[in-house]
Structures are given as structure tokens and as C-alpha cells.
MMTF fields as JSON, N, C-alpha, C and O atoms, coordinates in Angstrom:
{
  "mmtfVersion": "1.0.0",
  "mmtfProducer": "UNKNOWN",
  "numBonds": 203,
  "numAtoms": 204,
  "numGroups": 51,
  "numChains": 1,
  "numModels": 1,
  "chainsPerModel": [1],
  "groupsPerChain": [51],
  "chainIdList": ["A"],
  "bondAtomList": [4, 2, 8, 6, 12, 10, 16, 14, 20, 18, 24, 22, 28, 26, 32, 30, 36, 34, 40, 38, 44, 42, 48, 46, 52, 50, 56, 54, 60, 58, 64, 62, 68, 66, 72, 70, 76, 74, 80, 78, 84, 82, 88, 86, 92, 90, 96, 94, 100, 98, 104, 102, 108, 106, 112, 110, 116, 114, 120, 118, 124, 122, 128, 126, 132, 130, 136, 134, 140, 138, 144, 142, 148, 146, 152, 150, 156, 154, 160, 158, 164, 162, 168, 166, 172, 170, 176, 174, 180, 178, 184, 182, 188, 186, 192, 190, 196, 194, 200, 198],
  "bondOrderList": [1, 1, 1, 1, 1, 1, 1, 1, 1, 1, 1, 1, 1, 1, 1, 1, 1, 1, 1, 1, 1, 1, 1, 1, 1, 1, 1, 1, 1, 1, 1, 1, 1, 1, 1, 1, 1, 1, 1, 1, 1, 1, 1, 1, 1, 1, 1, 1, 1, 1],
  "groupList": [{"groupName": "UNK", "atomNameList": ["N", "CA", "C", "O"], "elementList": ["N", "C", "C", "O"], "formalChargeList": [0, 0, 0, 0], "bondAtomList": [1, 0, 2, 1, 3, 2], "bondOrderList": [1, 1, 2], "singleLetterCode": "X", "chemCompType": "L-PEPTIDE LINKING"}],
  "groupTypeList": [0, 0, 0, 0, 0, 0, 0, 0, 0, 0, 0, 0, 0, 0, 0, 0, 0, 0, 0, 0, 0, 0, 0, 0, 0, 0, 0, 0, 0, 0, 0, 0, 0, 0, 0, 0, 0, 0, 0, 0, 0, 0, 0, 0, 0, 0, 0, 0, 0, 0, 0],
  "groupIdList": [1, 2, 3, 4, 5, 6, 7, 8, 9, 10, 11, 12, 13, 14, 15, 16, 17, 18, 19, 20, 21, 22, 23, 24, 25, 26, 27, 28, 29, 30, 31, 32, 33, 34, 35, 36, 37, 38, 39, 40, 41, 42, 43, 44, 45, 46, 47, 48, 49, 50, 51],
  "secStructList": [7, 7, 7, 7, 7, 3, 3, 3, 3, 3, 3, 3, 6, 6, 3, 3, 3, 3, 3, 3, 1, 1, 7, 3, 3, 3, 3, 3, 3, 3, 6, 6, 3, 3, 3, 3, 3, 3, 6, 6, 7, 7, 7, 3, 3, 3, 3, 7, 7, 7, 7],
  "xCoordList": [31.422, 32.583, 32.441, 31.402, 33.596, 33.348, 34.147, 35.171, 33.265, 34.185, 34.806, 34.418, 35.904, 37.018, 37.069, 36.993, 37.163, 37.034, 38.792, 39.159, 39.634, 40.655, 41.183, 41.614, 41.046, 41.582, 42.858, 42.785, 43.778, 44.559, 44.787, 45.362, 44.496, 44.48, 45.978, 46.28, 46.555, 47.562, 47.466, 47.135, 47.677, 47.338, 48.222, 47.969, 49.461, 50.29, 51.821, 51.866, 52.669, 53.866, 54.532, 55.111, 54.457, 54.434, 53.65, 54.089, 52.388, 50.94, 49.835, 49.603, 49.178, 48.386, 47.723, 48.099, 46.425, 44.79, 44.49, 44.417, 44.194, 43.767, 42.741, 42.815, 41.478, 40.268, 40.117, 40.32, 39.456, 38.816, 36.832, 35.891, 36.878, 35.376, 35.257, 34.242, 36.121, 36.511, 36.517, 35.752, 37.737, 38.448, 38.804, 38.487, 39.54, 40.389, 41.375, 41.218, 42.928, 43.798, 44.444, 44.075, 45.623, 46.319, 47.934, 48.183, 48.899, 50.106, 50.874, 50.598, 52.055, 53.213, 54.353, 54.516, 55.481, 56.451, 56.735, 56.013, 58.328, 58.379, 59.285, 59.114, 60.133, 60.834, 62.074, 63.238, 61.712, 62.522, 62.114, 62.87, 60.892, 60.615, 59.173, 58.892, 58.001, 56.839, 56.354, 56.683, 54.859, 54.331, 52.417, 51.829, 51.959, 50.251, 49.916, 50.395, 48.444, 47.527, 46.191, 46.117, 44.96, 44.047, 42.692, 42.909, 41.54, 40.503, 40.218, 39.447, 40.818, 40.426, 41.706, 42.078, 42.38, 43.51, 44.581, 45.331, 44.966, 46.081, 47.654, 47.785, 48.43, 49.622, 50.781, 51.162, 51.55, 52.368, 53.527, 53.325, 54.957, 55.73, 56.671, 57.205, 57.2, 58.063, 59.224, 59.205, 60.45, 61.724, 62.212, 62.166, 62.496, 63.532, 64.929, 65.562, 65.315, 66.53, 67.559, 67.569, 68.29, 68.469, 69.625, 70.167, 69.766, 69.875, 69.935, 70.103],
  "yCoordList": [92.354, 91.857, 90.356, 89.901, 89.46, 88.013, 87.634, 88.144, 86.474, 85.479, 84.636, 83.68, 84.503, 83.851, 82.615, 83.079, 81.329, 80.797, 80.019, 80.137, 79.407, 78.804, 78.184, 78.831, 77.008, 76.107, 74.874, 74.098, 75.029, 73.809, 72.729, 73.153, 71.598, 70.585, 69.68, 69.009, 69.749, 68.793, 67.172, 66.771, 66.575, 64.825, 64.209, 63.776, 63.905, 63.187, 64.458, 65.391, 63.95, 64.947, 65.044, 64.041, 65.695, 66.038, 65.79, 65.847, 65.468, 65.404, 66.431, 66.415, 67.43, 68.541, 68.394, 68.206, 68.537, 68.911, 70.174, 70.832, 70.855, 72.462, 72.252, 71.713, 72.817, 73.295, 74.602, 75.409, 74.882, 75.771, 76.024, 75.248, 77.047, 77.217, 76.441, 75.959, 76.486, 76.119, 74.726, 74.115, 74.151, 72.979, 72.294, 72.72, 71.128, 70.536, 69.855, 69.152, 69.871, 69.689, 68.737, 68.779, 67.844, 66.897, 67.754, 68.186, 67.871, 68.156, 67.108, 66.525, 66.89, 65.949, 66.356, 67.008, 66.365, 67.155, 67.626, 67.637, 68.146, 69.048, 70.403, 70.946, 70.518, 71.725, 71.711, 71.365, 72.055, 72.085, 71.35, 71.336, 70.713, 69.565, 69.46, 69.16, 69.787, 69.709, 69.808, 70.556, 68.4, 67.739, 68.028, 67.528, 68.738, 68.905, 68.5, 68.414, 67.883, 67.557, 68.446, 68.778, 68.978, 69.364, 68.7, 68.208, 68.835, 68.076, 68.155, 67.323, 69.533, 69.373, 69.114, 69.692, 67.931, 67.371, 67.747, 67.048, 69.678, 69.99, 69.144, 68.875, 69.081, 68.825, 69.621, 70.052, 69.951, 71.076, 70.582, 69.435, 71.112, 70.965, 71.505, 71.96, 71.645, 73.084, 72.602, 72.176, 72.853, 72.986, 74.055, 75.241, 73.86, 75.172, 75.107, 74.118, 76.402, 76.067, 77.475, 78.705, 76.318, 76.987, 78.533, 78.647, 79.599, 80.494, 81.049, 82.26],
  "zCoordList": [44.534, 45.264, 45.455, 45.933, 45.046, 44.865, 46.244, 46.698, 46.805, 47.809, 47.843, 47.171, 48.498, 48.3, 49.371, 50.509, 49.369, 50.419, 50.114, 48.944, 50.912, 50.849, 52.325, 53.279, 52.232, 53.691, 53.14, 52.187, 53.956, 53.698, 54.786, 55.789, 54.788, 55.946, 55.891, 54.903, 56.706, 56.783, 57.087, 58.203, 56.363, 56.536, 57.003, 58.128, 56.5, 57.102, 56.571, 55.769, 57.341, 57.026, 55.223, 54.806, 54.726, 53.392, 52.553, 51.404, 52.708, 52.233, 53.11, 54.319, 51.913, 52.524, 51.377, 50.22, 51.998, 51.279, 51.265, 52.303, 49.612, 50.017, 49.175, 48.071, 49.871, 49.767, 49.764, 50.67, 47.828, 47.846, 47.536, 47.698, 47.189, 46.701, 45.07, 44.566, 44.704, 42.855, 42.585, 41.838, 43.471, 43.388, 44.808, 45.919, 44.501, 45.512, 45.132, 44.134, 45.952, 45.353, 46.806, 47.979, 46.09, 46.855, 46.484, 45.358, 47.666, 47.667, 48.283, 49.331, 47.385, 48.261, 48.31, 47.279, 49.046, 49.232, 50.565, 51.561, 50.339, 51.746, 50.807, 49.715, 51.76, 52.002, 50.197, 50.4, 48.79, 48.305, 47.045, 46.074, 47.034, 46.155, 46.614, 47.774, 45.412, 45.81, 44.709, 43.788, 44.812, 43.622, 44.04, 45.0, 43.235, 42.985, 42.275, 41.145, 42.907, 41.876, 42.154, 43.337, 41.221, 41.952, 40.821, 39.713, 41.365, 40.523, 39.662, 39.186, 38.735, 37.295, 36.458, 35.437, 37.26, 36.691, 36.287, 35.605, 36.887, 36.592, 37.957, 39.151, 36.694, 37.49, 37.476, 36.387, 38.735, 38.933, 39.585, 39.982, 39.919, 40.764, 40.841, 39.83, 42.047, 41.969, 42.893, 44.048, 41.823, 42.705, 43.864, 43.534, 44.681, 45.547, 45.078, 44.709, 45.162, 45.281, 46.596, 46.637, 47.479, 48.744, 48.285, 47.186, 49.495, 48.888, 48.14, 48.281]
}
């Protein structure tokens, strides 16, 4: 059975730090529009779209 560790820290308002056991990653964004980066240089981002 493997362990899982996962924490996310909030920095400033639409910037959050998530820490895992693996990696670490930088988020920017809010509600609808959100841009990742994490240390082994993947980049991600994800639209919302409301109802």
C-alpha cells in the first residue's frame, strides 16, 4: 500500500502552491481561467465555462 502525501498553500489571491511527495507545482488563476506549472516542467490550463 503506497503513500500519498498532497498539501496546497495559498500565497497571494490567485496564486497557490501544491506540494506533493513527487513534485511541486505553481498555480495562477481564479474562478474560470487557470494556468499550472509544476517542476518537471509540465504546463496546463484550464478553461471554465459557467453553467
Amino acid at each position: 500500500m503506497g503513500l500519498r502525501f498532497r498539501k496546497s498553500f495559498k500565497i497571494a489571491p490567485g496564486v497557490r502552491l501544491n506540494v506533493s511527495n513527487k513534485n511541486t507545482g505553481l498555480s495562477f488563476g481564479g474562478k474560470g481561467l487557470r494556468y499550472s506549472i509544476n517542476s518537471n516542467g509540465r504546463r496546463t490550463s484550464s478553461v471554465g465555462i459557467p453553467g
